[in-house]
C-alpha positions as a printed Julia matrix, in Angstrom:
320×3 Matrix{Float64}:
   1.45  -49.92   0.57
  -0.88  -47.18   0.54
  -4.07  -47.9   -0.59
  -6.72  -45.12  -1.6
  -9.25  -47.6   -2.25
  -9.37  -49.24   1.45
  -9.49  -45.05   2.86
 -12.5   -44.85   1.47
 -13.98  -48.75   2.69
 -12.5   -47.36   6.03
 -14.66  -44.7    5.72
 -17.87  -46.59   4.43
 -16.92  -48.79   7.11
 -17.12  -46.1   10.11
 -20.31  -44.84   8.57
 -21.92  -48.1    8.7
 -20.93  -49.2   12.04
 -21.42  -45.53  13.65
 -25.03  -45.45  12.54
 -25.42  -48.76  13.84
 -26.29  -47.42  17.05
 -29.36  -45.57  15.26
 -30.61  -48.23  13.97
 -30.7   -49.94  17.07
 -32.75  -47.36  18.8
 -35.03  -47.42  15.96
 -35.67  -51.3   16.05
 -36.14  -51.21  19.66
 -39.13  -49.27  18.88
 -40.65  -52.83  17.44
 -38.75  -55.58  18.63
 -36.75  -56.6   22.21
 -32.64  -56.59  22.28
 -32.19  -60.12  21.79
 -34.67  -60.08  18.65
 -32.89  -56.97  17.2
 -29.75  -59.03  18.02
 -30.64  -62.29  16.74
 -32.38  -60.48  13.69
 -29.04  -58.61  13.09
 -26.86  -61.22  13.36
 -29.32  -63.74  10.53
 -29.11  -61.13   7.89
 -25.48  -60.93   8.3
 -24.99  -64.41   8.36
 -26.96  -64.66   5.08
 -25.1   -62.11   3.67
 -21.5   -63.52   4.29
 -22.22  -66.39   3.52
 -23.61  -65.31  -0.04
 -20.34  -63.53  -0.65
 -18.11  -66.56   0.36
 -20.18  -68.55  -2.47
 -20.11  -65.89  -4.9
 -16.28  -66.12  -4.21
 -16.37  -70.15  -4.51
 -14.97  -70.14  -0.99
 -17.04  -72.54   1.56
 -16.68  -73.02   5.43
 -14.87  -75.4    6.83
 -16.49  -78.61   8.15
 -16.29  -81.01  11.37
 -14.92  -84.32  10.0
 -11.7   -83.72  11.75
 -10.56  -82.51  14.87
  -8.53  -79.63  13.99
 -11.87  -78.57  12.26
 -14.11  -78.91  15.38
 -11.32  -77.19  17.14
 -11.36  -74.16  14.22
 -15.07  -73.95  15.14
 -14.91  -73.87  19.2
 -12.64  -70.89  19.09
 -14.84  -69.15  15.93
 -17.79  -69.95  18.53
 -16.08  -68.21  21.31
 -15.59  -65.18  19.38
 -19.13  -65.22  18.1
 -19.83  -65.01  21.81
 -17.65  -61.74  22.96
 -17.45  -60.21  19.49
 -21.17  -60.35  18.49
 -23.93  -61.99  20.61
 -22.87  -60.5   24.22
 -22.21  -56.89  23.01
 -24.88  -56.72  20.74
 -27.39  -58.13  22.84
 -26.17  -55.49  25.69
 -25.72  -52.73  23.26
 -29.32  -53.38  22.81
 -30.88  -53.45  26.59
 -28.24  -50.1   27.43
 -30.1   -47.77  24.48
 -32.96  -48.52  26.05
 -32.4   -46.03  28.61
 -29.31  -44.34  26.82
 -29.37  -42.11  23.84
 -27.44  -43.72  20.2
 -24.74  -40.8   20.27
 -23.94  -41.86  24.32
 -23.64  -45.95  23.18
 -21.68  -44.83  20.03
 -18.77  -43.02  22.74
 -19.0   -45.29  24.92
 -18.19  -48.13  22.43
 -14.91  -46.12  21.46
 -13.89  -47.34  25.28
 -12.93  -50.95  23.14
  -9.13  -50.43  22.7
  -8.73  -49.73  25.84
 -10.87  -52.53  27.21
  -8.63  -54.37  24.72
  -5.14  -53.44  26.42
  -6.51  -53.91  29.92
  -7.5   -57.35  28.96
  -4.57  -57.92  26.85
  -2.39  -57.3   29.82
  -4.16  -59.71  32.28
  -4.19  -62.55  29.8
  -0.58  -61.72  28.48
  -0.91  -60.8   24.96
   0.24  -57.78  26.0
   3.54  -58.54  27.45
   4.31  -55.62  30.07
   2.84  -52.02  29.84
   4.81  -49.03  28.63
   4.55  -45.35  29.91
   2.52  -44.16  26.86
   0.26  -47.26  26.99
   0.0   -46.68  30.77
  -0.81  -43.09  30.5
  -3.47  -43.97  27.79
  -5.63  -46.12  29.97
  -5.68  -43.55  32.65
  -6.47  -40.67  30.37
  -8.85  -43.01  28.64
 -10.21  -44.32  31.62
 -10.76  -40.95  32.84
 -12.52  -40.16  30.1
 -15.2   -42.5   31.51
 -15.43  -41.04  34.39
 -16.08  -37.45  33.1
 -18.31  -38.73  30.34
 -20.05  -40.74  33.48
 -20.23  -38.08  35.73
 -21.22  -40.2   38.92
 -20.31  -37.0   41.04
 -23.68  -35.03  39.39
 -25.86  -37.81  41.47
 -29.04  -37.95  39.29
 -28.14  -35.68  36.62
 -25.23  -38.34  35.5
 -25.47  -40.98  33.55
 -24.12  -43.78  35.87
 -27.07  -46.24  35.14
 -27.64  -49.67  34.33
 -27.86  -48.54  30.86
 -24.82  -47.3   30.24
 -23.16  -49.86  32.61
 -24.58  -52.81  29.9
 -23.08  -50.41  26.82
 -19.78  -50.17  28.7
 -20.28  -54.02  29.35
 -20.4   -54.36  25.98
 -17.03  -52.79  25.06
 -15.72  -54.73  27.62
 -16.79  -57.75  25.82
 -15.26  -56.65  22.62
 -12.09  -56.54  24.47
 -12.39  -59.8   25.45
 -13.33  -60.64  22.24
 -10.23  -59.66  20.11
  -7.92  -60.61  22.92
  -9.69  -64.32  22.8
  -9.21  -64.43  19.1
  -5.6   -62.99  19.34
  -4.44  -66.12  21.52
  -6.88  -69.19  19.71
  -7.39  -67.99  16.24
  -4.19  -67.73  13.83
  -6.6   -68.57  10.55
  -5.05  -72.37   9.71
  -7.47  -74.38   8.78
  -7.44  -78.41   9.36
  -4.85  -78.75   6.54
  -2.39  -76.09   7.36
  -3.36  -73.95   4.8
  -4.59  -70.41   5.77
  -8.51  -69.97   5.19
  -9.57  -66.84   3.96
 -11.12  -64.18   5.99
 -14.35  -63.49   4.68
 -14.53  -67.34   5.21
 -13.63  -67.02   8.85
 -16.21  -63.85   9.11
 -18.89  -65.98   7.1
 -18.02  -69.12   9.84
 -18.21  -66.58  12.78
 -21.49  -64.83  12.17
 -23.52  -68.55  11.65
 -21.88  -69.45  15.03
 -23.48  -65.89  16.31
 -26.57  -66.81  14.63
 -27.32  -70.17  15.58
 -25.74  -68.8   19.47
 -28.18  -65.58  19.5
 -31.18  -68.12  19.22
 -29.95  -69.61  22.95
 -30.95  -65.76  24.02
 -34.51  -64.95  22.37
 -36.49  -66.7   25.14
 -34.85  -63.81  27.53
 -37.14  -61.2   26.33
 -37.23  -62.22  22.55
 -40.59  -64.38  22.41
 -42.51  -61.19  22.93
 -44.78  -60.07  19.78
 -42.54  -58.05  17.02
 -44.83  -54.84  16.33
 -45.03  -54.63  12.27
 -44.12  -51.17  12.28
 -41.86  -50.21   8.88
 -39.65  -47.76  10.06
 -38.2   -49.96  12.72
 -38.15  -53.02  10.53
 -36.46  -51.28   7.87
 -33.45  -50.12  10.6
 -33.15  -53.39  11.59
 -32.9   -54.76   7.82
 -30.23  -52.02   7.17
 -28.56  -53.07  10.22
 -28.32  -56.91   9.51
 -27.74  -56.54   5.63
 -25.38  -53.36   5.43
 -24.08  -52.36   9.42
 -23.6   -56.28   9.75
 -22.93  -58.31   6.84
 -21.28  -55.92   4.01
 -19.55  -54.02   7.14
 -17.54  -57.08   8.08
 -17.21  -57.99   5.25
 -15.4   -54.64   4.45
 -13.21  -54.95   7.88
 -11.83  -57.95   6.98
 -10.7   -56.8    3.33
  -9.12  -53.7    5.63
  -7.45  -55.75   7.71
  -6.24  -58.23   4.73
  -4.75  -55.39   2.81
  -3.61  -52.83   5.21
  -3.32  -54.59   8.37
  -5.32  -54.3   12.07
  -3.57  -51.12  12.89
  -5.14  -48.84   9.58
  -8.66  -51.35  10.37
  -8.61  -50.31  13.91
  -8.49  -46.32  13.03
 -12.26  -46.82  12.04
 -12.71  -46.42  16.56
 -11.92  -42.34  15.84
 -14.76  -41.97  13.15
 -17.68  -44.08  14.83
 -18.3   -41.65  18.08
 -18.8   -38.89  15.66
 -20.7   -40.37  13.23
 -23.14  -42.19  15.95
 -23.56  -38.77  17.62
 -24.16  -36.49  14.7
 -26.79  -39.17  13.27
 -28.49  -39.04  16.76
 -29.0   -34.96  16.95
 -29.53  -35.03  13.38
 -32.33  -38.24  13.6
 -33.39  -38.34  17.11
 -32.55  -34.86  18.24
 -30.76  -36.1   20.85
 -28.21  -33.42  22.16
 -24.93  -34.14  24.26
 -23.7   -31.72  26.85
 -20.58  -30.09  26.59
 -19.15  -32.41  29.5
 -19.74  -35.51  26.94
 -18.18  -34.23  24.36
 -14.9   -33.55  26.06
 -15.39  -36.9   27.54
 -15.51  -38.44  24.08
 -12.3   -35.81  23.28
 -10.75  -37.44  26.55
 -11.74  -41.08  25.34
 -10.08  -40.97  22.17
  -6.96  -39.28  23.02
  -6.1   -42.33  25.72
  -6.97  -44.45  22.41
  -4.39  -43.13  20.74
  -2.06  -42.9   23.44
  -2.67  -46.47  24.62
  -1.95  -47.57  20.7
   1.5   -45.36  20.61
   3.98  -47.65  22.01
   2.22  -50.98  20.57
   1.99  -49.78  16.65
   5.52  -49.72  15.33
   5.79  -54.04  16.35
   2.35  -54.82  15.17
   2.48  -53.13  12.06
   5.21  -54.6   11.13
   3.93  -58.08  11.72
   0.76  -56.76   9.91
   2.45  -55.91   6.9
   4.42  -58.95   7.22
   1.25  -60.61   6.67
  -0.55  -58.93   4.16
   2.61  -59.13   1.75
   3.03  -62.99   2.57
   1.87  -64.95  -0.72
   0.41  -67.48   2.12
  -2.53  -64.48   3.23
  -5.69  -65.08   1.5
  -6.94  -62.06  -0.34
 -10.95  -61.16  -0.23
């Protein structure tokens, strides 16, 4: 059912997590990738957490096996959905501007596809899906530019921002095959539990990584540390939150519209903050990008909406 409420938390939510990417440039400034990651990733914890007890909801523990099992697949997802692509979202900006991470991030769906084909959630590939990853693809490749030798952008920067994407992919593919939200009991947990569950995993995980750069002294400089607070408290932990309350009422396919609004939103913030300015050949990349999104989504939305409204209306889904 149509919902105006959740049209405007998509919208709050595409703001949040487009202007991510500026706050990430702006913590660099004071701290290394894994410490903006790791920093990120605490506040968010904190704050999901808070919510879940607000709520009276509580994550689940490790007495039993199905609840140690529940946790190794949340800690996978930590890994691919948070800690990797963070971490690399950090080390790619920098050497790449916010508005160029923010596009390239919009490469996820079709990351997602790929990967959903080689691991068979995807069960074959239909014209519309296949014509989306080319156009989508070759997007990339005119965003990329490799044929302008040193006036591209082919560089290890971008390569770790497109790694990144990649790792989303792998991410909700990984979580689409291990993680149907049961907990030990049977019973379905509720989502901001599961989001609450998946960020400590991240957090305690993102420590592993502050050795690799993140041990270096954290310049007390406010501006920074402020982006980096917004980041972990609002682009982190009240963004998923929102995202799963999305995806509870109206299902992943509204939830996953949020990939059109981010590019713009991370590039205007970066002329308007940074005065960073993309070429004309970017943008049409971007333009490029987001039609194969949509095109590679065509075929695949009419099934798993159906299952996503399925879902949502079952008296079984937990409600945020």
């Amino acid at each position: 059912m149509y919902n105006r409420a959740n049209y405007v938390r998509l919208v709050t939510l595409a703001l949040l997590w487009g202007a991510s990417f500026l706050f990430i440039k702006l913590g660099l400034e004071a701290m290394s990738p894994t410490q903006v990651t790791f920093s990120r990733i605490a506040l968010g914890a904190v704050v999901l957490v808070g919510l879940c007890l607000l709520r009276g909801l509580r994550p689940g523990g490790f007495g039993s096996p199905e609840e140690r099992r529940l946790w190794g697949v949340i800690a996978g997802a930590a890994v691919f959905g948070n800690v990797l692509p963070w971490t690399l979202f950090g080390i790619g900006e920098r050497t790449v501007d916010s508005g160029i991470a923010g596009v390239l991030n919009a490469t996820t769906p079709l990351w997602t596809v790929l990967f959903g084909l080689a691991f068979g959630t995807e069960r074959s590939v239909r014209p519309l899906q296949l014509l989306g990853l080319l156009v989508g693809f070759s997007g990339v490749v005119v965003i990329l530019a490799p044929w302008h030798g040193s006036s591209g952008l082919l560089g290890w920067g971008v390569l770790a921002c497109l790694g990144a994407a990649m790792s989303y992919g792998v991410g909700f593919v990984y979580m689409g095959r291990g993680l149907d939200g049961s907990g030990a009991d049977g019973r379905r947990i509720s989502p901001l539990t599961v989001g609450a569950m998946q960020m400590s995993a991240a957090a305690v995980l993102s420590v592993l990584l502050l050795p690799l750069g993140g041990l270096a002294p954290v310049e007390l400089s406010p501006i920074p540390l402020l982006a980096v607070g917004v980041l972990g408290v609002f682009g982190t932990g009240f963004a998923f939150a929102l995202h799963l309350r999305i995806v509870s009422d109206e299902g992943a396919t509204t939830a996953s519209t949020v990939t059109y609004l981010m590019p713009a939103v991370s590039v205007l913030l970066g002329w308007l903050v940074l005065g960073e300015s993309l070429g004309p050949r970017v943008l049409a990349g971007m333009l490029i990008v987001l039609l194969g999104v949509a095109l590679s989504r065509t075929n695949v939305r009419s099934g798993r909406e159906h299952r996503d409204e399925t879902e949502t209306k079952s008296p079984e889904h937990a409600r945020d």
